[in-house]
ROZA-59245 format. One line per field, with one value per residue (C-alpha): residue in three letters; residue number from 1; x, y, z. Coordinates in steps of 0.25 Angstrom, whole numbers, plus 5000, padded with zeros to 4 digits. Example, Ala and Ser with C-alpha at 12.3 -4.5 7.8 and 13.67 -1.06 7.14 Angstrom:
gulum <- ALA, SER
mimar <- 1, 2
c1 <- 5049, 5055
c2 <- 4982, 4996
c3 <- 5031, 5029
//
This chain:
gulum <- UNK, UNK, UNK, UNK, UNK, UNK, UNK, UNK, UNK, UNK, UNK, UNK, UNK, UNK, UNK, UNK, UNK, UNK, UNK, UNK, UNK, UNK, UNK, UNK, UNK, UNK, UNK, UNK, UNK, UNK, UNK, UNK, UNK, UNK, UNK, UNK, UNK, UNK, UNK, UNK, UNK, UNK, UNK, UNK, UNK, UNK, UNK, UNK, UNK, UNK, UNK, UNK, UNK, UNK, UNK, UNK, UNK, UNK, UNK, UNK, UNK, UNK, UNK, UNK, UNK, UNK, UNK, UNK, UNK, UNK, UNK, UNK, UNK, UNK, UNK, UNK, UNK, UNK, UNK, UNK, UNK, UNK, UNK, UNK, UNK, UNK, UNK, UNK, UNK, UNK, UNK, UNK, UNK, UNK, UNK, UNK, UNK, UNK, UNK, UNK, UNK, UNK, UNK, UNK, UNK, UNK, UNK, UNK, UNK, UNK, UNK, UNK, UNK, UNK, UNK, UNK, UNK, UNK, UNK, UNK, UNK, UNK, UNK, UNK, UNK, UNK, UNK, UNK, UNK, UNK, UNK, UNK, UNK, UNK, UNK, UNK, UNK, UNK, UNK, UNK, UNK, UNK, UNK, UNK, UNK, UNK, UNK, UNK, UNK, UNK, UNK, UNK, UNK, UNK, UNK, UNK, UNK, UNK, UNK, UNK, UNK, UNK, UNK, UNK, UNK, UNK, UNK, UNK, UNK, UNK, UNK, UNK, UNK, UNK, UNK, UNK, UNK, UNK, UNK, UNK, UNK, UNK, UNK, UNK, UNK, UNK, UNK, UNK, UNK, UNK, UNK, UNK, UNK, UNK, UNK, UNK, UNK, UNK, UNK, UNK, UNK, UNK, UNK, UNK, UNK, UNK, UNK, UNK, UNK, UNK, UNK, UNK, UNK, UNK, UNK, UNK, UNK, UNK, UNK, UNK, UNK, UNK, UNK, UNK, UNK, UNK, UNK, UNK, UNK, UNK, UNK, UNK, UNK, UNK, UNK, UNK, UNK, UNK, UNK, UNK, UNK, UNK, UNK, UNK, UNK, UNK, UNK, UNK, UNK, UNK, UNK, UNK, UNK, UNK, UNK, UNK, UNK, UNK, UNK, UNK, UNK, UNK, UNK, UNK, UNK, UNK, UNK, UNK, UNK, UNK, UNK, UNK, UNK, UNK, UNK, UNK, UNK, UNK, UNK, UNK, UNK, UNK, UNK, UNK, UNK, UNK, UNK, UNK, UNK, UNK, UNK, UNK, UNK, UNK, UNK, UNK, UNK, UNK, UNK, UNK, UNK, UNK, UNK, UNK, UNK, UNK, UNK, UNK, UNK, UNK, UNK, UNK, UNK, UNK, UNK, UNK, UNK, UNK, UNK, UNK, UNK, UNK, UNK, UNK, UNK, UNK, UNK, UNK, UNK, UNK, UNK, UNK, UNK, UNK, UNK, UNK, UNK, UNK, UNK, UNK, UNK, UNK, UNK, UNK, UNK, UNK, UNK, UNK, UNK, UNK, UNK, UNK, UNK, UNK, UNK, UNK, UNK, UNK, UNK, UNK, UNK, UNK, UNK, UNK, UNK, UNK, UNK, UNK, UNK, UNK, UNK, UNK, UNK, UNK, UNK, UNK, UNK, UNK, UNK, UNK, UNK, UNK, UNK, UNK, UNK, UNK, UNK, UNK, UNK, UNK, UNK, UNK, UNK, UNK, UNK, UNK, UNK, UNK, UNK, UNK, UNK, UNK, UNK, UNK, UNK, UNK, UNK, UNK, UNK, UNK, UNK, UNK, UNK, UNK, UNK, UNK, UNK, UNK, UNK, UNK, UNK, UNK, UNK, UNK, UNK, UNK, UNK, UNK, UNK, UNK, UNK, UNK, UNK, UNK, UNK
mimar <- 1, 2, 3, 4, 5, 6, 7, 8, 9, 10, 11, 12, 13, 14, 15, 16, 17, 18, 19, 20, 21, 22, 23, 24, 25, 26, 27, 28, 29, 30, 31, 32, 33, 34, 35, 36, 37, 38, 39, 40, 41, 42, 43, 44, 45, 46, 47, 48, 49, 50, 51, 52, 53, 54, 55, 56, 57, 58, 59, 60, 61, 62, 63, 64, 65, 66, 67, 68, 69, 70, 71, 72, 73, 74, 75, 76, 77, 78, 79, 80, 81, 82, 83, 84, 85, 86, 87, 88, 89, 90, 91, 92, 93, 94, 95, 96, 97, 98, 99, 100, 101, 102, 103, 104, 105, 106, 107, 108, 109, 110, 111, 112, 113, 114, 115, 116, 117, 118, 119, 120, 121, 122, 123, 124, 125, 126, 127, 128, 129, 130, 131, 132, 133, 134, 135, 136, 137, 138, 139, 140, 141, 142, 143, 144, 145, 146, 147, 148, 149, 150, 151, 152, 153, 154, 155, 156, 157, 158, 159, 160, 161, 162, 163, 164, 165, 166, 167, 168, 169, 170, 171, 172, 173, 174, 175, 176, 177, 178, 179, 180, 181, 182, 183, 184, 185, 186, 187, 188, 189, 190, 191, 192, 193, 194, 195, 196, 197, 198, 199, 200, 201, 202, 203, 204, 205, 206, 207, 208, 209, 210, 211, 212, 213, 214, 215, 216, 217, 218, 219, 220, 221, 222, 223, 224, 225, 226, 227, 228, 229, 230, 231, 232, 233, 234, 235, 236, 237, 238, 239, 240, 241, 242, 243, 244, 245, 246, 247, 248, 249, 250, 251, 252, 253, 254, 255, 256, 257, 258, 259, 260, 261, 262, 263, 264, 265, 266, 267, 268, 269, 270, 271, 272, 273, 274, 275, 276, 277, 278, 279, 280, 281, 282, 283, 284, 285, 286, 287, 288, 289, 290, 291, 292, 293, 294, 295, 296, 297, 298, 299, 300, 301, 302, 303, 304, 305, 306, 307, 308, 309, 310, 311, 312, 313, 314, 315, 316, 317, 318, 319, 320, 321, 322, 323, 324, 325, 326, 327, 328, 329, 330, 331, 332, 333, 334, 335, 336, 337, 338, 339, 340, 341, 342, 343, 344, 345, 346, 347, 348, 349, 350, 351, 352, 353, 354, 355, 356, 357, 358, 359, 360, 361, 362, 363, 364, 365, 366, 367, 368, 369, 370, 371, 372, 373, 374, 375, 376, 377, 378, 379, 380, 381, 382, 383, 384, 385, 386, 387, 388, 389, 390, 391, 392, 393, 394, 395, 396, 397, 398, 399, 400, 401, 402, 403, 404, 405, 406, 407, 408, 409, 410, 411, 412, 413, 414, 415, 416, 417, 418, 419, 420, 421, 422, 423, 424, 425, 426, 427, 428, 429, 430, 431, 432, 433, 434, 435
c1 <- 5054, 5046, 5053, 5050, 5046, 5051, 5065, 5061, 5055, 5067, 5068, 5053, 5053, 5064, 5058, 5046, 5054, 5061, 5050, 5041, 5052, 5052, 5038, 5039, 5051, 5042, 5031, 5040, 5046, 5030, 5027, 5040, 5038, 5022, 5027, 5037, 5026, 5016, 5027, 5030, 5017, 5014, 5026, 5023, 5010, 5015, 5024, 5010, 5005, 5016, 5017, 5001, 5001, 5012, 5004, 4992, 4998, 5006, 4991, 4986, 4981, 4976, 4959, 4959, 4967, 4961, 4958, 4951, 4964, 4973, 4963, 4966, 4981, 4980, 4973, 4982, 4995, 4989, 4984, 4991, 4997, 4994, 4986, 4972, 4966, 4968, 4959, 4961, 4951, 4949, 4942, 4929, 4930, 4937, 4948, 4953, 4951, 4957, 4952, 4943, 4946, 4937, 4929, 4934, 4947, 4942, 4945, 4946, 4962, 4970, 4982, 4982, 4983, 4977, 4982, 4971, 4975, 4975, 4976, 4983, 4979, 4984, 4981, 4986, 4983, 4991, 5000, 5005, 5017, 5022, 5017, 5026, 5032, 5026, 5019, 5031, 5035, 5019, 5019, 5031, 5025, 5021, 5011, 5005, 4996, 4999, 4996, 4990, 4975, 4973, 4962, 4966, 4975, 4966, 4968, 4975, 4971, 4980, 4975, 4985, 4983, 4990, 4989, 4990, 5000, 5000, 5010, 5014, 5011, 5022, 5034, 5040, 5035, 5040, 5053, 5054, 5045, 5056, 5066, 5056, 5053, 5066, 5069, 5056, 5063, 5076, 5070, 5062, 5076, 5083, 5072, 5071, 5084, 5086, 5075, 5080, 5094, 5086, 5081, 5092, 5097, 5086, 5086, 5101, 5100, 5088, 5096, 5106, 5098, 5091, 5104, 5109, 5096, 5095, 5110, 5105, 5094, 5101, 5112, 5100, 5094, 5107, 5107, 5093, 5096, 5108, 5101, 5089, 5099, 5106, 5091, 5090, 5102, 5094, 5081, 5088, 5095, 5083, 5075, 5086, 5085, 5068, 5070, 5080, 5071, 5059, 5066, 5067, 5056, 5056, 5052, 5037, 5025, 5025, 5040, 5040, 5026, 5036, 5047, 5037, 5032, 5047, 5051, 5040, 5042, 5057, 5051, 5044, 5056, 5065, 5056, 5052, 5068, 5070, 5060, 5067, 5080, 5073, 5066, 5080, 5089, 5092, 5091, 5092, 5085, 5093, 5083, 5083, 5071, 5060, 5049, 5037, 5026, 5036, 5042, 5026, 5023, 5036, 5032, 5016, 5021, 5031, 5019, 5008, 5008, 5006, 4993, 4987, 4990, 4983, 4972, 4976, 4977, 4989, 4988, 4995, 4993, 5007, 5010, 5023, 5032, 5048, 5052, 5065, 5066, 5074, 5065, 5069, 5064, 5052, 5049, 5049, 5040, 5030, 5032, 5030, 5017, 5011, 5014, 5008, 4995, 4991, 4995, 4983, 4975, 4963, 4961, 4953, 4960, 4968, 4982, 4986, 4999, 4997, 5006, 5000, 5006, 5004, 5009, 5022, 5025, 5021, 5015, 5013, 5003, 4999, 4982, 4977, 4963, 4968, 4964, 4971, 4980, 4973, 4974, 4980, 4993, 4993, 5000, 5011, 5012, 5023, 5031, 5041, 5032, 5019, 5008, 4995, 4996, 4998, 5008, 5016, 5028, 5027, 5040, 5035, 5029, 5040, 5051, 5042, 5039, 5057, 5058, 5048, 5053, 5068, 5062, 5057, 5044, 5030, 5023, 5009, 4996, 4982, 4974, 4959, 4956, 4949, 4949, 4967, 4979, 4987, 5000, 5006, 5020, 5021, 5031, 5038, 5043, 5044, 5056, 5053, 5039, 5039, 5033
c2 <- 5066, 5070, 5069, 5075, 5066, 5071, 5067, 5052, 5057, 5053, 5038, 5036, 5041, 5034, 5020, 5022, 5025, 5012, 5003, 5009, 5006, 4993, 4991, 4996, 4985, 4974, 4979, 4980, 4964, 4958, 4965, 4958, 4946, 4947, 4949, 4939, 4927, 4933, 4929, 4915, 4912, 4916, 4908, 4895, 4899, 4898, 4886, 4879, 4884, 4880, 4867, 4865, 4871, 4861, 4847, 4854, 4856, 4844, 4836, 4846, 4841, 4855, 4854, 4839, 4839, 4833, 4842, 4832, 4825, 4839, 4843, 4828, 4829, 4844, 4841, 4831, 4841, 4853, 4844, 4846, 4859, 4875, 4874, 4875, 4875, 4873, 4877, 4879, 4887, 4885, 4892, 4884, 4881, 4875, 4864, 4861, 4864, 4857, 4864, 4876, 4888, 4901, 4907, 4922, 4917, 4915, 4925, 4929, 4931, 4921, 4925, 4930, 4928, 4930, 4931, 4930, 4928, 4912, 4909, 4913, 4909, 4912, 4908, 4908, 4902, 4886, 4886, 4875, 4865, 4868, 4874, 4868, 4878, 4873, 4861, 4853, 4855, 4850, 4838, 4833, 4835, 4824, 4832, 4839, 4848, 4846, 4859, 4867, 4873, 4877, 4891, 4895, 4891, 4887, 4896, 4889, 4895, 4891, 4893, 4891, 4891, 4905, 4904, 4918, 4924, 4936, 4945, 4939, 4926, 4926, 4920, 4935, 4939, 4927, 4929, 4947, 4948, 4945, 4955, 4966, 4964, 4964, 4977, 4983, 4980, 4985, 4998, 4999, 4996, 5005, 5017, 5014, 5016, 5028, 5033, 5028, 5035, 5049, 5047, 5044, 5057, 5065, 5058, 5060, 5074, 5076, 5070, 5078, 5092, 5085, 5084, 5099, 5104, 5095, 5100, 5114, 5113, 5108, 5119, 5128, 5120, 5121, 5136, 5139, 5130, 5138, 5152, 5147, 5141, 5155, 5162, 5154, 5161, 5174, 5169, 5163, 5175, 5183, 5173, 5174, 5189, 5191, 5180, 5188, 5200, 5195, 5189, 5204, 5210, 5225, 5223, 5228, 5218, 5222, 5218, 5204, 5200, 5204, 5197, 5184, 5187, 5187, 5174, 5168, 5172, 5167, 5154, 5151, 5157, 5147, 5134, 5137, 5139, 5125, 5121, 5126, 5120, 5107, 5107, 5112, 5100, 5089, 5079, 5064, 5054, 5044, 5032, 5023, 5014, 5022, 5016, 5025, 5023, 5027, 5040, 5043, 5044, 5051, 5063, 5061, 5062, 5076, 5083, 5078, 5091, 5100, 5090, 5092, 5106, 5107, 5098, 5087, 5073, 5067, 5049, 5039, 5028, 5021, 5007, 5004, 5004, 5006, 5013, 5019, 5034, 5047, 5047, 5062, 5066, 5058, 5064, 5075, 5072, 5068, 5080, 5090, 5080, 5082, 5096, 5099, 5091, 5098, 5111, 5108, 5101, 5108, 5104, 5090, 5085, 5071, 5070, 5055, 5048, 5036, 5024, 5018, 5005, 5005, 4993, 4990, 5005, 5014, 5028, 5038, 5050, 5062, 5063, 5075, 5083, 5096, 5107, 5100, 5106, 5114, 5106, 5117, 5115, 5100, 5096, 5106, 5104, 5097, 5107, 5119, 5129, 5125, 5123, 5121, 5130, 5146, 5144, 5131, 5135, 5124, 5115, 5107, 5097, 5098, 5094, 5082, 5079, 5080, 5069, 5060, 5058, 5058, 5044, 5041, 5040, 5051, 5061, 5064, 5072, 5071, 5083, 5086, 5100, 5101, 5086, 5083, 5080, 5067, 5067, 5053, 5049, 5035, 5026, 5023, 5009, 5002, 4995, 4984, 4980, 4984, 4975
c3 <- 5050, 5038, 5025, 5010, 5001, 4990, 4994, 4988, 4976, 4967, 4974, 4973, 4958, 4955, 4960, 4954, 4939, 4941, 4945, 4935, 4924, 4931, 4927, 4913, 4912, 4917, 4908, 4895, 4900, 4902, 4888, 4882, 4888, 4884, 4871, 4870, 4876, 4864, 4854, 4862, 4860, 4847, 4843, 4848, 4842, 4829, 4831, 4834, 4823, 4813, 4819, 4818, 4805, 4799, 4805, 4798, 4783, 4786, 4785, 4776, 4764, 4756, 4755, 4759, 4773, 4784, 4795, 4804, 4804, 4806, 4818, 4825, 4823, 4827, 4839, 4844, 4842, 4851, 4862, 4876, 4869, 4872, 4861, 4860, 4848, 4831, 4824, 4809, 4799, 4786, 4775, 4776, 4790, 4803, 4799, 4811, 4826, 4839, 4850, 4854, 4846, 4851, 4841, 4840, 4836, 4822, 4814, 4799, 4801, 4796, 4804, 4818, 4833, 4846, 4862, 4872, 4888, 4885, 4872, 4859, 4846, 4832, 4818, 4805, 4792, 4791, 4782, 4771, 4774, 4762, 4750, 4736, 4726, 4714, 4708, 4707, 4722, 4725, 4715, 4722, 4737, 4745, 4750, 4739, 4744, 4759, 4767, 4756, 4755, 4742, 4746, 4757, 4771, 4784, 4798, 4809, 4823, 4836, 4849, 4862, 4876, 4882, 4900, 4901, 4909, 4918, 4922, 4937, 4932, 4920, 4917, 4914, 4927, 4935, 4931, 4928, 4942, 4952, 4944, 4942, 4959, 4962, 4953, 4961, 4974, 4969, 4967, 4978, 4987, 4981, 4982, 4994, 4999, 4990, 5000, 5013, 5009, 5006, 5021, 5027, 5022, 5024, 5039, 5041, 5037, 5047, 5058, 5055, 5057, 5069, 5075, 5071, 5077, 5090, 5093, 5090, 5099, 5110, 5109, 5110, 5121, 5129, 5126, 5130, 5143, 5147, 5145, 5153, 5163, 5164, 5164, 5177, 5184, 5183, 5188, 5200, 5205, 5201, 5211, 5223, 5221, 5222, 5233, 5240, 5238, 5242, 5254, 5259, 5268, 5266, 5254, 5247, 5246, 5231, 5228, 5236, 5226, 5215, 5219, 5222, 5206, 5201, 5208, 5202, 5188, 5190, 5195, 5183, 5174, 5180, 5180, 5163, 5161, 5171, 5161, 5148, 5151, 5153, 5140, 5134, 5141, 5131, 5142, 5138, 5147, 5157, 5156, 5166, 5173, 5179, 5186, 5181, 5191, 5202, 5194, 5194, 5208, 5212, 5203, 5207, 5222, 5220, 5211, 5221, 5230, 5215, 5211, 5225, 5226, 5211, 5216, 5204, 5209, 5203, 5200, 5193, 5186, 5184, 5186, 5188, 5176, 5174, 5162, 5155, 5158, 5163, 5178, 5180, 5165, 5167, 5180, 5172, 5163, 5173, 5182, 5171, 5163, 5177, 5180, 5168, 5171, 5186, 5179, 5169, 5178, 5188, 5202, 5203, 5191, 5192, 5184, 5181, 5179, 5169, 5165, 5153, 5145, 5130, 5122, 5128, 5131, 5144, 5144, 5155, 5156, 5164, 5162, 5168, 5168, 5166, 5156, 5144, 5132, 5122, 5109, 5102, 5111, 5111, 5100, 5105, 5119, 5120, 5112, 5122, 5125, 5123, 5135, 5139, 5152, 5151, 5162, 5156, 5148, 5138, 5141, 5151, 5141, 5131, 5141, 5145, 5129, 5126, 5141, 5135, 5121, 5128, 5132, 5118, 5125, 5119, 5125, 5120, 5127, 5125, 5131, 5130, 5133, 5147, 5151, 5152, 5147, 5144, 5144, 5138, 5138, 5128, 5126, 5137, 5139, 5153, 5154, 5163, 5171, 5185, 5195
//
């Protein structure tokens, strides 16, 4: 059953809204924590860089300090540490530098800072340990002068090691990934039983009018079988009556040919009602084991005077096999399928029986080389009232299509216009081997 689409249009929409707000909320949570790793960074930064900055103006001594010294002392503090360089920048010239700083780092800023994917680096001018008051407050320090340059304070740059850090590969995502997937399953689960409950509604309510209309049509099947049962009663006596008549010898040449017309036209009247009321019959299968290769032979052997008479030669090809079926209904089945075929097939024409095993299932056809069905009817011809003969009154094929699928088995036919007709019936499963 084909269902409209639209009817999940509120689910869909709704799980597409909550996983996209989802994905807003772990954008906004990887730009916080960005964020929030930028200031970590910068402030161990800058605890570096005061602590730097302190054993500097500790060994400081104003014009006269001995940078030589402070880069040795400098070098030993950083080493086995994240960071990778000092480098410090005087007016005149380089002062001190441990490590390799690159050279578009140096700029005419005295403060600033730069993120690159594996390294942050910032810089800021040093500043004095301690800077006295006034005179008196110098005169009495032990270390007068210590830290202090008289034109003009030297730049400081501070380079560390930054392993950069990718979105799957972080902290915030190893421990926000399993909530944000389990939040995506959550919804996903949910929408997905909001849709299973729109179409078990929507079944339920299909069902529901399926089985209004199948009891309406089996009302109207059992009313259409009665009148055509009750049409027969007619026929029958009208029949007795022209046989009666015709039984009579006084009377004219010309009325006994009408009387042989009449009792033909109530022949065929009665065999398409018989036919009807077969097609209308809600008739369930009584499955029992049916050898298939012996059902064959009983049916080639009743219809075997009809094929001579025709001048069709009738085979099979059907090994022995047992399956699950109604044996009158299937008889049925075959009589009709094979009916059908010397009807369309012209004298010198073989029709053959096949039993054929596909996977581990069975299938049977009926092959002729008769005129075939036009291509216009084929898709239809299983469908009441339609045929391929001008003589055939279309429910031959629909009775055996309604016995077929009573078994849960498939008809199909493949016909080629002047060269024959295939009919298949698929699906049919042996129930034992048969020796």
């Amino acid at each position: 059953m084909k269902h409209d689409t639209r009817l999940y249009r509120i689910p869909l929409l709704t799980a597409l809204v909550l996983i996209m707000a989802l994905s807003v909320w772990v954008f906004s949570s990887w730009q916080g924590y960005s964020e929030r790793s930028m200031e970590w960074r910068r402030q161990r930064a800058q605890d570096s860089f005061a602590t730097l900055n302190a054993i500097i103006a500790s060994m400081s001594n104003g014009e006269l300090t001995d940078w030589k010294q402070v880069e040795t002392v400098l070098s030993n503090v950083i080493r086995g540490s994240r960071t990778l360089f000092v480098v410090v920048q005087g007016r005149h010239g380089r002062l001190v530098q441990t490590g390799t700083m690159p050279e578009f780092l140096m700029t005419n800023s005295t403060r600033g800072e730069i993120d690159t994917a594996d390294m942050y680096v910032m810089w800021s001018p040093l500043q004095p340990a301690h800077i006295p008051a006034n005179w008196a407050e110098a005169l009495e320090s032990t270390n007068l002068g210590l830290g202090l340059w008289p034109r003009s304070n030297p730049v400081m740059y501070l380079g560390f090691r930054s392993s950069p850090e990718s979105f799957t590969s972080s902290w915030f995502w190893q421990r926000q990934g399993p909530i944000f997937a389990s939040a995506l399953v959550c919804i996903l689960a949910v929408t997905a039983v909001w849709i299973t409950g729109i179409r078990r509604r929507i079944l339920a309510g299909e069902l529901a009018a399926e089985r209004i209309r199948s009891a309406h049509l089996e009302e109207l099947g059992l009313a259409a079988a009665g009148l055509a049962h009750e049409t027969k009663n007619p026929l029958g006596i009208i029949m007795g009556m022209a046989q009666q008549i015709e039984a009579r010898h006084d009377i004219p040449a010309e009325s006994r040919t009408m009387l042989g017309h009449i009792m033909d036209e109530v022949d065929k009247a009665s065999s398409r009602l018989g036919n009807f009321m077969n097609f209308a019959r809600q008739r369930k299968p009584s499955l029992a084991p049916v050898r298939i290769d012996r059902l064959c032979r009983e049916v080639v052997h009743i219809l075997g005077p009809d094929f001579d008479a025709g001048g069709v030669d009738l085979l099979t090809q059907v090994k022995a096999a047992t399956i699950s079926a109604d044996e009158a209904m299937l008889r049925q089945v075959l009589v009709n399928l094979l009916l059908n075929s010397l009807h369309a097939s012209p004298a010198g024409t073989t029709v053959r029986i096949v039993l054929g095993k596909q996977e581990r299932r069975l299938f049977l056809a009926v092959e002729d080389q008769g005129r075939g069905i036009p291509s216009e009817l084929l898709p239809d011809i299983f469908k009441p009232y339609v045929s391929g003969s001008p003589t055939g009154h279309g429910l031959g094929l629909a009775i055996v299509k309604r016995v077929v699928e009573a078994h849960g088995w498939k008809i199909s036919a493949a016909s080629t216009r002047g060269q024959g007709t295939t009919m298949t019936i698929s699906g049919i499963k042996p129930t034992r081997e048969t020796t």
